[in-house]
N, C-alpha and C positions, 0 to 999 in steps of 0.2 A: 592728752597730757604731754607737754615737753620733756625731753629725758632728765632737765635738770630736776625738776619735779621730784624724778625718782626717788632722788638719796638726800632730803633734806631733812631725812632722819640723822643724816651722820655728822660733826660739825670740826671742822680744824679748831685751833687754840686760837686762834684769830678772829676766825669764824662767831665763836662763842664770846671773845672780847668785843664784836662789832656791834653785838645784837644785846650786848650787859652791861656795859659799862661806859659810864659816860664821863669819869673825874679828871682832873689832873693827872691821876696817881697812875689810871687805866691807860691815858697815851703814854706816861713814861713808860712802861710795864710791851707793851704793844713795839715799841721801837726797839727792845731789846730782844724782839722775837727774832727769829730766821727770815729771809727775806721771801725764801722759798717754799711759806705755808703761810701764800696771803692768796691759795682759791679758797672760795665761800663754798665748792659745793663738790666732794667727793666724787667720781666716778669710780664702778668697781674696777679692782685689780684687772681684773681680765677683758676690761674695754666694753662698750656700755649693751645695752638691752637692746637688741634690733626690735624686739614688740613695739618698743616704746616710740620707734621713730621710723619703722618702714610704712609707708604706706599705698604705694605701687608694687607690684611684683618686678622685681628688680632684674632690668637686663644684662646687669656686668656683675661683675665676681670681684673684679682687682683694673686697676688702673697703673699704664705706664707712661708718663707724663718726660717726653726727650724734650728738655728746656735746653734752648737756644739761648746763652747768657751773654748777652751783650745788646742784643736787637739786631736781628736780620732784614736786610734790604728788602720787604716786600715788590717795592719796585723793579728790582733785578732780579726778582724768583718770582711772583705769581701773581704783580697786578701791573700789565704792561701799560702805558699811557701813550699812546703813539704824540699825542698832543703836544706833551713835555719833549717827546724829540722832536720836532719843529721848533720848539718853541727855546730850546739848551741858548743857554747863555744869556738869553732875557732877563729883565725883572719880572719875576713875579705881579701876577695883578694884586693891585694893591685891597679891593676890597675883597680880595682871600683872604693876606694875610694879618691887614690893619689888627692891631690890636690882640693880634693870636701869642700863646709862650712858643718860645723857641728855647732852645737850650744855650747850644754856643754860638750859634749865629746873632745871638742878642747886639741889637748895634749895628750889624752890618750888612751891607745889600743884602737882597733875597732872589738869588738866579734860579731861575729854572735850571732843571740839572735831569736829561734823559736819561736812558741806560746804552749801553754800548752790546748788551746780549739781545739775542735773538729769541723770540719766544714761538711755539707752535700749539695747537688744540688737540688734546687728547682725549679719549675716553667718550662714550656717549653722552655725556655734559660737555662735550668741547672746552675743557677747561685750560685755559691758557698757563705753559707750563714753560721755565726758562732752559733754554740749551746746557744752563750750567747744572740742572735736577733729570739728566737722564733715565738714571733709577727712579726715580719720586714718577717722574711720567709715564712709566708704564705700567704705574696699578695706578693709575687716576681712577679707574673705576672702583677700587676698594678704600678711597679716601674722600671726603667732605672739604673741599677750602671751606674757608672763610675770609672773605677779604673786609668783614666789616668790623672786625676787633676794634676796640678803646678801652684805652686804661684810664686812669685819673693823675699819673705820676709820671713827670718829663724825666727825671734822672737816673740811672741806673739803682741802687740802693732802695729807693724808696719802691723805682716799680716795680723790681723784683719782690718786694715785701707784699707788694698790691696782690702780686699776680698769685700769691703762693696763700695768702691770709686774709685777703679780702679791706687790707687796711693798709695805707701807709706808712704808719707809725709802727714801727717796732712793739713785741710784745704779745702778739693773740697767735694764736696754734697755727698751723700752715693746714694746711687741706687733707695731705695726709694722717698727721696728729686726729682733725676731726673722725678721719674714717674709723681710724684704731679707737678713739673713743665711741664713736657711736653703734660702727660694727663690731669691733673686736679682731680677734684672728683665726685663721679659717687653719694656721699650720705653730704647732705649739710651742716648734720646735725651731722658729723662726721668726725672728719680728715681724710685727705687722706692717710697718715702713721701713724700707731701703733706700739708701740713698748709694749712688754711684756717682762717681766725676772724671772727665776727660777733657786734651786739651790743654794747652801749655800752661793757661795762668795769668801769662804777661798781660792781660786787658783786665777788669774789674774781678776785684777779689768775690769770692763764695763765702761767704758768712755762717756757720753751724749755726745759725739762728734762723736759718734760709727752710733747716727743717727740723725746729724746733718746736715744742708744746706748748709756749706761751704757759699760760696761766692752767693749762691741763694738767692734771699729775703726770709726770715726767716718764712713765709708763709707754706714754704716747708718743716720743719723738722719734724721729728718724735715725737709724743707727748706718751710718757711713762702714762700706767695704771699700776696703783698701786695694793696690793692686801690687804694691811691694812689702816682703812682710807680710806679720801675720794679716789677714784678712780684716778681724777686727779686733782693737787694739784692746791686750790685756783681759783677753777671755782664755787665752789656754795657759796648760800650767808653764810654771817657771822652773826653769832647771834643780830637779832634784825632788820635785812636787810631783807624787806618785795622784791617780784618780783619785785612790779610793782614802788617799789623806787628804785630800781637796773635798772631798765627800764626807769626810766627819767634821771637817771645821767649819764649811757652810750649813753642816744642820744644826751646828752650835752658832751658830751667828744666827740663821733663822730659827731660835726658840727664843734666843735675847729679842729679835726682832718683833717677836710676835708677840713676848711680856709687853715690852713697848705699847705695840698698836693696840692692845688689850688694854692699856691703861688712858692711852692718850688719843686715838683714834683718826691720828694723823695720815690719812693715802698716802704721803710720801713714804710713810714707812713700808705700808702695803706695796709700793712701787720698788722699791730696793729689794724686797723679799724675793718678787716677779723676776727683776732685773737678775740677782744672785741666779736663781733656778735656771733662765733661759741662757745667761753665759754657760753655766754647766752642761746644758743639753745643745747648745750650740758646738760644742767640743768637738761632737761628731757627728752635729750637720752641716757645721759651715765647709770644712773638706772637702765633702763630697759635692756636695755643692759648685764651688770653687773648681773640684777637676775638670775640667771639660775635654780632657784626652781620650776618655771615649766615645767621643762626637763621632758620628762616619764622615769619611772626605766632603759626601754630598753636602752638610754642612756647611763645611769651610768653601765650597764651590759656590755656595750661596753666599755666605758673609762678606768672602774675599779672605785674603791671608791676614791682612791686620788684625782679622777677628783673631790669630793664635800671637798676636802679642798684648797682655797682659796690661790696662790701666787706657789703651785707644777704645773708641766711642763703639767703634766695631765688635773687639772683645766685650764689652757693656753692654749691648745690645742682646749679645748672646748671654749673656750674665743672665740679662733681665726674661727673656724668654724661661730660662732654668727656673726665675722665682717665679714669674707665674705658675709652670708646671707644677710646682710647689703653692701653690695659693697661696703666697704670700698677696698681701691687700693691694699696698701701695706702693712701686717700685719707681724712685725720682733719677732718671738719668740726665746730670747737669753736663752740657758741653761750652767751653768758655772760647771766649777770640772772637765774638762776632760784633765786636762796638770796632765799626770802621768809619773815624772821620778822615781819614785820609787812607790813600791807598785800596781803595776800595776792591777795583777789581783784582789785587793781587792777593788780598787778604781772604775777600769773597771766593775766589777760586779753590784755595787752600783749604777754607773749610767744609764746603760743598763736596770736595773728595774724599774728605773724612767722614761727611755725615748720611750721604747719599744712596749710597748701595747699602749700607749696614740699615737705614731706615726703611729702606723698601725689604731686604732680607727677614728683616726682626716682621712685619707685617706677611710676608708669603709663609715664616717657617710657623709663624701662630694660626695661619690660615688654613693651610695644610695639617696641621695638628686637631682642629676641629678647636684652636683655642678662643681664635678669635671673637668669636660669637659672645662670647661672656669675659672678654678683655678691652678695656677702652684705651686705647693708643694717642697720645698728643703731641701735636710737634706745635712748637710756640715758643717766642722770643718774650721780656717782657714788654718792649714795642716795638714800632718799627723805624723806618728811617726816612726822614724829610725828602720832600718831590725838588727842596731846593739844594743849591750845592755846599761842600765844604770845603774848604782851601782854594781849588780852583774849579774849571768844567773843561778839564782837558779829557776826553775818554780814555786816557790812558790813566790816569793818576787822583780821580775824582773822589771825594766823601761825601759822606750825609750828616745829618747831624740828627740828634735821637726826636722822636714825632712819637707822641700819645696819639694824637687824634685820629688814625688809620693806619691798623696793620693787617699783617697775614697771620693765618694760624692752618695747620691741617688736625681732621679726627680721622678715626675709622675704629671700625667693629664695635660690641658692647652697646647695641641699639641705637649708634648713631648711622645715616643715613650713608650710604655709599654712592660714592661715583657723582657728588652733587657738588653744587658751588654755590654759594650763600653769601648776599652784602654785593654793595658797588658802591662804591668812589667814586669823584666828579673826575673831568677831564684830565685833571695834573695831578689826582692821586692826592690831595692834601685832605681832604674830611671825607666822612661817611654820608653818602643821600642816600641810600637802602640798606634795608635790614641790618640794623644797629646791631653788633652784638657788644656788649658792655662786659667785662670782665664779672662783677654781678650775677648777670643773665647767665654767663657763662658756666660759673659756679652750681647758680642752680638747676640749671640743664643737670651736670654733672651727674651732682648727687640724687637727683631724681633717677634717671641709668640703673642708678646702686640700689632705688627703693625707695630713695631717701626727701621727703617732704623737708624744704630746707629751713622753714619757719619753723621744724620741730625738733630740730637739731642744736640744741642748746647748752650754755654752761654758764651759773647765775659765777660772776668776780665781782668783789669790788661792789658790790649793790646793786648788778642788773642782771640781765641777761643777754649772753656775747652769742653770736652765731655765726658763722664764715662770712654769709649775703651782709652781715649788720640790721642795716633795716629795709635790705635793697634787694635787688635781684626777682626776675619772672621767668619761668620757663620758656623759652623756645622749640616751639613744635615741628620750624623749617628744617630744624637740623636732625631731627629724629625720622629711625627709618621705618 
């Protein structure tokens, strides 16, 4: 039985107008509802039924997913093409790229465009790692490439949306959202999704819809920590606001709330109730949380010093280690600046020093903890960057322009396979000719990890049934260890 199955005993006001009423008078009546009680099928307050949907004994616990927001140059970090440096400054062969999308290049030559780094073989998979990923190369052995990633979506916006939802279009739960509905939360006193962000900004903006619940009850979204200020906005009291009068007026809010849902039977109400309660008991976990002063130095010797300044990828990295320790589910660390059409290598450089040691740190202090084992780590852009060039093909000052069809991605721990390398590229890096992995595929790999049969993973909106995969997505066995 699918988990939406479960609760189609319970019905929104819309819900019950979809399924009763057919007049004139019933769509006038329908348009004056709230726009934000058009799911058809409740999940409970506390995030859904694992009976209902594990069906593997589940390798991972929680997931922390280090998105690369912009698209990283797989070509200049982890799929070397010696071909394409021969070949720099060329046209492109034409029956590569005849009829392929490109982004901005649309219209204009298509030069081959090599890299100017040096790459070497690490790890007993000899995996080809770039001079600029020092840290990353020396636990090759405890990560997975993947160089055969594809997404469906060439622009920024939409494939961030692809990568996170399973759909281009705006609007259905992000991955995390599903886990909190389908698993729930393992820590009461902490949402089940987090989200962190670092990184200047200046390159494509991060959308709150990036980790939002779509058409979930709102229970389920991602709640953003801050790194200046409070942690998160408008959970502690306000000047003059003692606990324990903060404490009688949310239990008079929550008995109005409750007449409510006892009459009308709307989740969203059940979700406000949730939400009220966990701000409260957030009061005095999110602080401690937050302190990380009593780290020992060995620590900060691991992270590097960036980790002790507040809102860098480094400090977030160590954040996220903390919320694992805490089982919190799904921890989304966004790092922004990687969309380089120009200026590649100086831009490239810049962030590889931000993101490098703190990614190999976050992976050795989880591993050393015994945490690894039962956390799934991701590094992934939502694409990558064209084998052809952008502006010009000077090695000094070169770009790319954004490429679906072939990126990189790394995993490790949480039952995926260590120390391997998975997918090949043709000569010039432009398509996949092995082991495809599909954004899809990927998903359901994923949620398999967790337990999770991804066909069984469900939420009827709107008159159907939504699921992350869609109608898509197979597991991949190469990638499991």
């Amino acid at each position: 039985m699918s988990l939406s199955s479960e609760f189609q005993r319970q019905l929104t006001r819309r819900a019950l107008l979809g399924r009763s009423a057919f007049g004139l008078g019933a769509l006038g009546l329908s348009s004056l509802l709230r726009e934000n009680l058009v799911a058809s099928t409740p999940a409970p307050s506390a995030g859904g039924d694992p009976a209902a949907i594990l069906r593997f004994v589940p390798k991972a616990k929680r997931i922390i997913f280090l998105f690369m927001s912009g698209g990283p140059s797989q070509l200049d970090l982890f799929d070397p093409k010696p071909r394409l440096n021969e070949l720099n400054g060329q046209p492109m062969p034409e029956s590569m790229v005849k009829n392929e999308r490109v982004a901005q290049l649309q219209g204009q030559p298509l030069k081959c465009m090599g890299t100017r780094y040096k790459f070497a073989r690490y790890g007993q998979s000899g995996v080809d790692i770039s001079e600029l990923l020092p840290w990353t190369a020396q636990m090759a052995d405890d990560i997975t490439v993947i160089r055969s990633m594809q997404t469906e979506a060439i622009n920024h916006d939409p494939a961030v949306t692809f990568m996170q939802t399973g759909n281009a279009q705006p609007g259905r739960p992000v991955i995390g959202s599903w886990l909190s509905y389908g698993l729930g939360s393992n820590n009461r006193d902490l949402p089940a999704f987090v989200v962190l962000v670092s990184g200047t900004g200046t390159g494509q903006n991060l959308h709150t819809r990036y980790w939002g619940s779509g058409f979930l009850p709102t229970v389920h979204q991602g709640v953003q920590f801050r790194s200046k200020g409070d942690p998160v906005l408008f959970v502690f009291n306000p000047p003059g606001m003692s606990s324990e009068v903060r404490r009688r007026i949310l239990d008079g809010v929550r008995d109005v709330n409750q007449q409510k849902l006892d009459a009308v039977g709307d989740p969203e109400i059940a979700t406000r109730i949730e939400q009220y309660e966990m701000a409260y008991r957030m009061q005095t976990s999110v602080p401690d949380l937050m302190d990380s002063s009593q780290e020992p130095a060995s620590v900060y010797d691991l992270y590097g010093e960036e980790a002790k300044t507040p809102g860098t990828f480094a400090a977030n990295c160590l954040l996220a280690r903390r919320l694992a320790e805490r089982d919190v589910r799904f921890i989304q660390l966004y790092h922004r600046d990687w969309d380089h059409h120009n200026q590649l290598p100086e831009g490239i450089t810049k962030e590889c020093r931000q993101v490098d040691r703190a990614g190999y740190a976050l992976v050795q202090d989880l591993k050393q903890r015994g945490l690894l084992d039962d956390t799934i780590v991701i590094w992934s852009g939502e694409f990558g960057r064209t084998p052809m060039s952008q502006s010009n093909t000077s090695y000094d000052t070169y770009g790319r322009d954004h490429h679906m069809k072939a990126f990189t991605a790394w995993v490790a721990g949480g039952g995926f396979k260590a120390g391997g390398l998975v997918g090949e590229t043709d000569e010039l890096g432009f398509s996949v000719v092995n082991d495809r992995v599909h954004v899809h595929d990927f998903h359901a790999t994923i949620l398999h990890l967790m337990g999770i049969e991804h066909t069984q993973l469900t939420y009827r909106s709107q008159g159907r049934d939504f699921r992350l995969t869609d109608v898509h997505g197979k597991l991949l066995p190469d990638l499991l260890a």
